[in-house]
DSSP file (Angstrom, degrees, kcal/mol; ACC not computed):
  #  RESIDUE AA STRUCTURE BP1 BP2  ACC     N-H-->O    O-->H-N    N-H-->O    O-->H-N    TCO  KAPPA ALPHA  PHI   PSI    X-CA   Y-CA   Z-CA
    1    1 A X     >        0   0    0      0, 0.0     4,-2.6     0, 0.0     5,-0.3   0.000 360.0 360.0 360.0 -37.0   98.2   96.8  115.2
    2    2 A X  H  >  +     0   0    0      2,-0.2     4,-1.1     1,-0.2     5,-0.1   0.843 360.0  44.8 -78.7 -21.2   95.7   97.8  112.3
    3    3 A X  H  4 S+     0   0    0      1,-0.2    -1,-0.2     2,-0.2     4,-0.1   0.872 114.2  42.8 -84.8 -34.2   98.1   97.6  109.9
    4    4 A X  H >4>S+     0   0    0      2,-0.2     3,-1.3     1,-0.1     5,-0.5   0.902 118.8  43.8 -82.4 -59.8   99.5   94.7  110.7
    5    5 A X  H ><5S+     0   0    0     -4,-2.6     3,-1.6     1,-0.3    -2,-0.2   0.702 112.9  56.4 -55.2 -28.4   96.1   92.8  111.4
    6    6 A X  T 3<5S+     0   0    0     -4,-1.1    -1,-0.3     1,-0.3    -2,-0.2   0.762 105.0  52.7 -74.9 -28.7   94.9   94.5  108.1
    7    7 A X  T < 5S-     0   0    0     -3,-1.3    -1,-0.3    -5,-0.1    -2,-0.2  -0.169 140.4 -74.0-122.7  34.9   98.0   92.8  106.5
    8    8 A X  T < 5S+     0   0    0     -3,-1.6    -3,-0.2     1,-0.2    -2,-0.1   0.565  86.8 133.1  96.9  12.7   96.9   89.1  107.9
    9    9 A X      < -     0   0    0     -5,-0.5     2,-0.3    -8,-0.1    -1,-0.2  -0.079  59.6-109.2 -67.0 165.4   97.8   89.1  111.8
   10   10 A X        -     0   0    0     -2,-0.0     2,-0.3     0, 0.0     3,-0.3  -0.851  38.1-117.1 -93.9 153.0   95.2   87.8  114.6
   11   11 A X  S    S+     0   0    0     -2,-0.3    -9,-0.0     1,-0.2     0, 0.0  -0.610  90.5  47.7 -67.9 139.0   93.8   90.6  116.5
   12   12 A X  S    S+     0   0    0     -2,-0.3     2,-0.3     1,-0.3    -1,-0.2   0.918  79.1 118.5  73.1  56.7   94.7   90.8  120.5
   13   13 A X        -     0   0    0     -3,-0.3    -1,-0.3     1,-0.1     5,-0.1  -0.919  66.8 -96.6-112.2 143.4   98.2   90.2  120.2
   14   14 A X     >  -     0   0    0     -2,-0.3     4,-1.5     1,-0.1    -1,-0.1  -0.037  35.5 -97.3 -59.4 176.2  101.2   93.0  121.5
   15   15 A X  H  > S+     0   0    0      1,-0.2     4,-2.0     2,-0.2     5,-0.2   0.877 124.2  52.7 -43.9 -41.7  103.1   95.6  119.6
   16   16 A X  H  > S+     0   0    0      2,-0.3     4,-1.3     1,-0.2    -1,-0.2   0.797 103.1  54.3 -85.5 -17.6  105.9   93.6  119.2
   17   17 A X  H >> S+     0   0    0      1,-0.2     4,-3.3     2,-0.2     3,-1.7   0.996 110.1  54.9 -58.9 -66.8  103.9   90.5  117.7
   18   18 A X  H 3X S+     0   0    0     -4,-1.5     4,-1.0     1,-0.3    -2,-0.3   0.694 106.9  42.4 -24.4 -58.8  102.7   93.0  115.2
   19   19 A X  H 3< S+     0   0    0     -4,-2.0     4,-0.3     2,-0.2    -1,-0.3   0.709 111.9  61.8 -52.9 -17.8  106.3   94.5  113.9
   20   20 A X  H XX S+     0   0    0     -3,-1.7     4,-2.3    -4,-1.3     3,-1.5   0.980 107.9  42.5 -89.9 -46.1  107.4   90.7  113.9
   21   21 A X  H 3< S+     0   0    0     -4,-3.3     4,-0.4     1,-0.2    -1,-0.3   0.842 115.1  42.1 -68.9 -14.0  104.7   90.0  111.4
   22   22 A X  T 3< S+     0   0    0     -4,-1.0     6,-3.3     1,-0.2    -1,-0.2   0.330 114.7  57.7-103.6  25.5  104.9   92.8  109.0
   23   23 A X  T X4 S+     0   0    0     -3,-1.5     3,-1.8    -4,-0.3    -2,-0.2   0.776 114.5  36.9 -96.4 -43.9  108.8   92.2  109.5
   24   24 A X  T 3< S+     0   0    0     -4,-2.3    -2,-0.2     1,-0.3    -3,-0.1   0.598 111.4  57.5 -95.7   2.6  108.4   88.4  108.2
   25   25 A X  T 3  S-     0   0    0     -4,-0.4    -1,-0.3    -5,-0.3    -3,-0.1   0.317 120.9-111.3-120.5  36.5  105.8   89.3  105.8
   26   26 A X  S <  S+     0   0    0     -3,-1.8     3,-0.3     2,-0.1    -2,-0.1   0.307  89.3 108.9  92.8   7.1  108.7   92.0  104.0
   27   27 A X  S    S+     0   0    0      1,-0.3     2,-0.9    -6,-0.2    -4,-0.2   0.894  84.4  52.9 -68.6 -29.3  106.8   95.6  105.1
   28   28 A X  S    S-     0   0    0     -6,-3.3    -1,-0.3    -9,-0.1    -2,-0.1  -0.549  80.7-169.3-100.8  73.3  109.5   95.8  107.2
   29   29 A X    >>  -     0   0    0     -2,-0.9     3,-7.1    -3,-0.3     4,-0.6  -0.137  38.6-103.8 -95.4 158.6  112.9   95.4  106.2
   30   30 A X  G >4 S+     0   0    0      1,-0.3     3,-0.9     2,-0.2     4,-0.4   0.723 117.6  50.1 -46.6 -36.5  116.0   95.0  108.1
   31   31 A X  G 34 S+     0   0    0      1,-0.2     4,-0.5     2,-0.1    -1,-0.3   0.689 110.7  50.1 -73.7  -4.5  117.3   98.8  107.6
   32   32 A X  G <> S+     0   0    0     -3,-7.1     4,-2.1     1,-0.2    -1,-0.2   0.403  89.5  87.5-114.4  14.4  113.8  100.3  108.8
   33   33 A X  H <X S+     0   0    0     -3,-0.9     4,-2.2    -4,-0.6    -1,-0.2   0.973  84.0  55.0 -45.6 -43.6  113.8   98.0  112.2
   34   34 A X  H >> S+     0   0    0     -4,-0.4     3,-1.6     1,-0.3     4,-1.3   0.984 115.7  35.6 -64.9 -63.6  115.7  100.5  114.2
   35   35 A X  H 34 S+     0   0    0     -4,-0.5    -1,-0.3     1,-0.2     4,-0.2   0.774 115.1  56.6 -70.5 -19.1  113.2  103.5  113.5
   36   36 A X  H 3X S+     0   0    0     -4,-2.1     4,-1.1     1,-0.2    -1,-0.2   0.734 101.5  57.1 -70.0 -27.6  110.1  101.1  113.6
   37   37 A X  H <X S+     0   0    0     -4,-2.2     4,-3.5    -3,-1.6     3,-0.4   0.887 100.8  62.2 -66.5 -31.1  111.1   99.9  117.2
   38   38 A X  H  X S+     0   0    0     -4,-1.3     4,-1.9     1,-0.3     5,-0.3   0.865  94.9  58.1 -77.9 -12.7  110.9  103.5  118.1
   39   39 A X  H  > S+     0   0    0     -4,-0.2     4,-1.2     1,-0.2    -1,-0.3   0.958 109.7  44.4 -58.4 -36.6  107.5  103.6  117.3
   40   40 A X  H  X S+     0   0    0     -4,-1.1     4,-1.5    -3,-0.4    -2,-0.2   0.810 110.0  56.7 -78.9 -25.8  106.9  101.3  119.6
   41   41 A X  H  X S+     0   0    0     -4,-3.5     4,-1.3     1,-0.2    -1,-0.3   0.851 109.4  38.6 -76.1 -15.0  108.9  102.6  122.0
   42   42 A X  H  X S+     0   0    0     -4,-1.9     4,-2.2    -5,-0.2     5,-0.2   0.651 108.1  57.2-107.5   4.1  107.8  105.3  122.4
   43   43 A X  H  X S+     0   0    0     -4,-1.2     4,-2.6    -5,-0.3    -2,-0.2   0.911 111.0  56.7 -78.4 -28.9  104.0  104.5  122.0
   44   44 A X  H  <>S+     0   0    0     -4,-1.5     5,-0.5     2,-0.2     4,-0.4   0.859 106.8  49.5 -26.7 -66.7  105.2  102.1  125.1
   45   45 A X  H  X5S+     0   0    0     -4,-1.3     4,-0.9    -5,-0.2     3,-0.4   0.892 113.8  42.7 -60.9 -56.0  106.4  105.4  126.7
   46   46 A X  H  <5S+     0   0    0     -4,-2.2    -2,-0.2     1,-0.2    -1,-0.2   0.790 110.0  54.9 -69.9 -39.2  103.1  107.2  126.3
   47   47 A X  T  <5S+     0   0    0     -4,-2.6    -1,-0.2    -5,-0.2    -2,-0.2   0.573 117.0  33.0-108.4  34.2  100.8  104.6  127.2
   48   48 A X  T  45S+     0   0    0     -3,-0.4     2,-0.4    -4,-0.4    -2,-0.2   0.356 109.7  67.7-112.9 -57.9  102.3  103.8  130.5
   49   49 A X     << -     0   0    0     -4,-0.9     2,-0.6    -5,-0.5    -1,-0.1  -0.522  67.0-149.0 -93.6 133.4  103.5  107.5  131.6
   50   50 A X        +     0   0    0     -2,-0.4     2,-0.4    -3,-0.1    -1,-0.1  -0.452  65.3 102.9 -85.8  52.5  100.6  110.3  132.4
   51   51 A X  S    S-     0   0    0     -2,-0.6     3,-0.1     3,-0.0    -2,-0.0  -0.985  82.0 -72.6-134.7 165.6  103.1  113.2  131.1
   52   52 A X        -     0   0    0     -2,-0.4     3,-0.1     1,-0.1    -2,-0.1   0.293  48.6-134.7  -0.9  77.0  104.1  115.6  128.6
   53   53 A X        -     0   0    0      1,-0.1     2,-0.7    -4,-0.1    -1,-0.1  -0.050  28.9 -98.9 -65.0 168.3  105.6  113.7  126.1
   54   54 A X    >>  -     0   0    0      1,-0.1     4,-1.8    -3,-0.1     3,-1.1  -0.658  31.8-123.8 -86.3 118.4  108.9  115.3  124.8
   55   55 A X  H 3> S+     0   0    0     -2,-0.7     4,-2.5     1,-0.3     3,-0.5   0.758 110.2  38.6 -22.0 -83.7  108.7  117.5  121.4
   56   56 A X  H 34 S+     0   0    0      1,-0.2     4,-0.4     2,-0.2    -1,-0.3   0.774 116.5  57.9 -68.8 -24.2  111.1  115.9  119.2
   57   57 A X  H <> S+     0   0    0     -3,-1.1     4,-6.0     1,-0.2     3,-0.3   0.958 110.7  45.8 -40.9 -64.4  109.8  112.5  120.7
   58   58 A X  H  X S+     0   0    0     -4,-1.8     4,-1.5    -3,-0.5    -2,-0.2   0.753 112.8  40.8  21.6-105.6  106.9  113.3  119.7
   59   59 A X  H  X S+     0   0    0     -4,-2.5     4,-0.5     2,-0.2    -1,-0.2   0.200 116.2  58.0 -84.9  13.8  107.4  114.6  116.0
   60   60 A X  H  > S+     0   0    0     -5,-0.4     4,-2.9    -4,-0.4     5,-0.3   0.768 103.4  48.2 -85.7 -64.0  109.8  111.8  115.7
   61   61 A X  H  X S+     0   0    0     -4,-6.0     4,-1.4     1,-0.2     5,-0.4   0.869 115.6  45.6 -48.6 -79.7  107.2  109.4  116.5
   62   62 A X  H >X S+     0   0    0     -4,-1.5     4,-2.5     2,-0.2     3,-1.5   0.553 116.1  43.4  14.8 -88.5  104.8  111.1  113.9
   63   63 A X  H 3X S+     0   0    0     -4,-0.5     4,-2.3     1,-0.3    -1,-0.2   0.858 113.0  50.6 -67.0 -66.8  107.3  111.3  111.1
   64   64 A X  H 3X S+     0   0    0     -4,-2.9     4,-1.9    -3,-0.3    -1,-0.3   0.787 115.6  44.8 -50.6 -49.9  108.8  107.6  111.7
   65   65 A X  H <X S+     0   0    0     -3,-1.5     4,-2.7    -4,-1.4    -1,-0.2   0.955 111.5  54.3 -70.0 -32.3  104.7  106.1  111.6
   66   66 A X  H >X S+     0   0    0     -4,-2.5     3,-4.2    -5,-0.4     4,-1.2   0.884 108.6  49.5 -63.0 -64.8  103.8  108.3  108.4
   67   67 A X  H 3X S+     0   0    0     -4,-2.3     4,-0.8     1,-0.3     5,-0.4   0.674 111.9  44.7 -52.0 -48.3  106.8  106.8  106.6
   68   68 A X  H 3< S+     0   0    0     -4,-1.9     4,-0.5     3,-0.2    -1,-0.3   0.640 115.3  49.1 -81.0  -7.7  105.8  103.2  107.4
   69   69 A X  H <X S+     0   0    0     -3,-4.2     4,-1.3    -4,-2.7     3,-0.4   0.884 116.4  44.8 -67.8 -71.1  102.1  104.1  106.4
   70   70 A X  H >X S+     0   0    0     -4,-1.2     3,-2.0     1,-0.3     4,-1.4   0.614 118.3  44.2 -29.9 -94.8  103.6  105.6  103.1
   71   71 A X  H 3< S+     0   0    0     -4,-0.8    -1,-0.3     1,-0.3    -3,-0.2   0.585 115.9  40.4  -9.0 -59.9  105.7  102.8  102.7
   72   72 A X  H 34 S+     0   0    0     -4,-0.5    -1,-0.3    -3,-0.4    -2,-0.2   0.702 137.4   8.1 -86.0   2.8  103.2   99.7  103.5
   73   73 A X  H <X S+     0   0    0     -3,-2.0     4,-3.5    -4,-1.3     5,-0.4   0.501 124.0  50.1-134.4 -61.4  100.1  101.4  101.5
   74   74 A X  H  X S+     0   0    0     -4,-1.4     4,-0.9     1,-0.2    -3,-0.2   0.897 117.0  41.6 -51.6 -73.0  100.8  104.6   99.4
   75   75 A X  H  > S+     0   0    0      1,-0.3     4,-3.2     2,-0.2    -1,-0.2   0.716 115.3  56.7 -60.7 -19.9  104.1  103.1   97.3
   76   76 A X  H  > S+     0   0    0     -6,-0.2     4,-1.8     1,-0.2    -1,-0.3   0.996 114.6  34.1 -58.5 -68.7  102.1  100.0   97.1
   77   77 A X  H  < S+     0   0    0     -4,-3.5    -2,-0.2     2,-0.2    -1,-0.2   0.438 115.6  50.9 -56.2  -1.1   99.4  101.8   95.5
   78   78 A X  H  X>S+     0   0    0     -4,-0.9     4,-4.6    -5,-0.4     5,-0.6   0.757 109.2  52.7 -91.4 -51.4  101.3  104.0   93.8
   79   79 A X  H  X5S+     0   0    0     -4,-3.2     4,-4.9     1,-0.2    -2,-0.2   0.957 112.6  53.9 -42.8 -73.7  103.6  100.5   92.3
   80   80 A X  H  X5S+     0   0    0     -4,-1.8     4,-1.2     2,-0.2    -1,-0.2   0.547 106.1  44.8 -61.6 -22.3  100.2   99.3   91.3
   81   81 A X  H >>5S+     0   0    0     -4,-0.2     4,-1.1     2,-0.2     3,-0.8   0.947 114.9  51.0 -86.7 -65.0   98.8  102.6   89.1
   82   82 A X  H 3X5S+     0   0    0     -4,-4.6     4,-2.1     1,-0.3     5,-0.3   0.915 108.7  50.2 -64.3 -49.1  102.3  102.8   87.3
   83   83 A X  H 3X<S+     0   0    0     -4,-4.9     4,-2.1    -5,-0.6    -1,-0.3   0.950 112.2  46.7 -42.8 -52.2  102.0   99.1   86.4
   84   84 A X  H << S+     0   0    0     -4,-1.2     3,-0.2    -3,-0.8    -2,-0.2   0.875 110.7  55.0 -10.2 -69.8   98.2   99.7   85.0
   85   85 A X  H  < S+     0   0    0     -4,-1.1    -1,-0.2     1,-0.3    -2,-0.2   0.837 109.9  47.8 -59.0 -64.0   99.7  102.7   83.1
   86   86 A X  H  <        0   0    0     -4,-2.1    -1,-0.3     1,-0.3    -2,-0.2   0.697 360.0 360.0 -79.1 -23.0  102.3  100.4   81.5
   87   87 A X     <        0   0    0     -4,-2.1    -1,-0.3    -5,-0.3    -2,-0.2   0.593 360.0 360.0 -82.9 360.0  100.1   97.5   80.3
């Protein structure tokens, strides 16, 4: 939701409204859908069911959000110092 609101969303919308905009406004591209629905599923999973969550579920989810952080801020910022550098 912050990222997505951060990146021109309304606020108090669901998960899924939220991947659908930063899918139509290109953070999300058609190969990374599959692993970005699992964030949502399984944040879906956790904030329904009161139990343990499952390890690799888990460190999946983890792994799967840092890459779409990296990916909609860091390489952006990263793209934007190597352009600098080159003008």
């Amino acid at each position: 939701m912050y990222v997505a609101v951060e990146k021109g969303a309304e606020e108090g919308e669901n998960f899924t409204f939220y991947l659908d905009h930063l899918e139509k406004e290109g953070y999300i591209t058609p190969p990374m859908k599959t692993w970005v629905d699992l964030i949502r599923k399984h944040g879906n999973i956790a904030a329904h069911v009161l139990e343990k969550p499952n390890q690799n579920r888990a460190e999946s989810t983890l792994m799967f959000t840092a890459e779409l952080l990296r990916i909609v801020y860091e390489m952006e910022y990263l793209a934007k110092q190597y352009k600098a550098e080159k003008e």
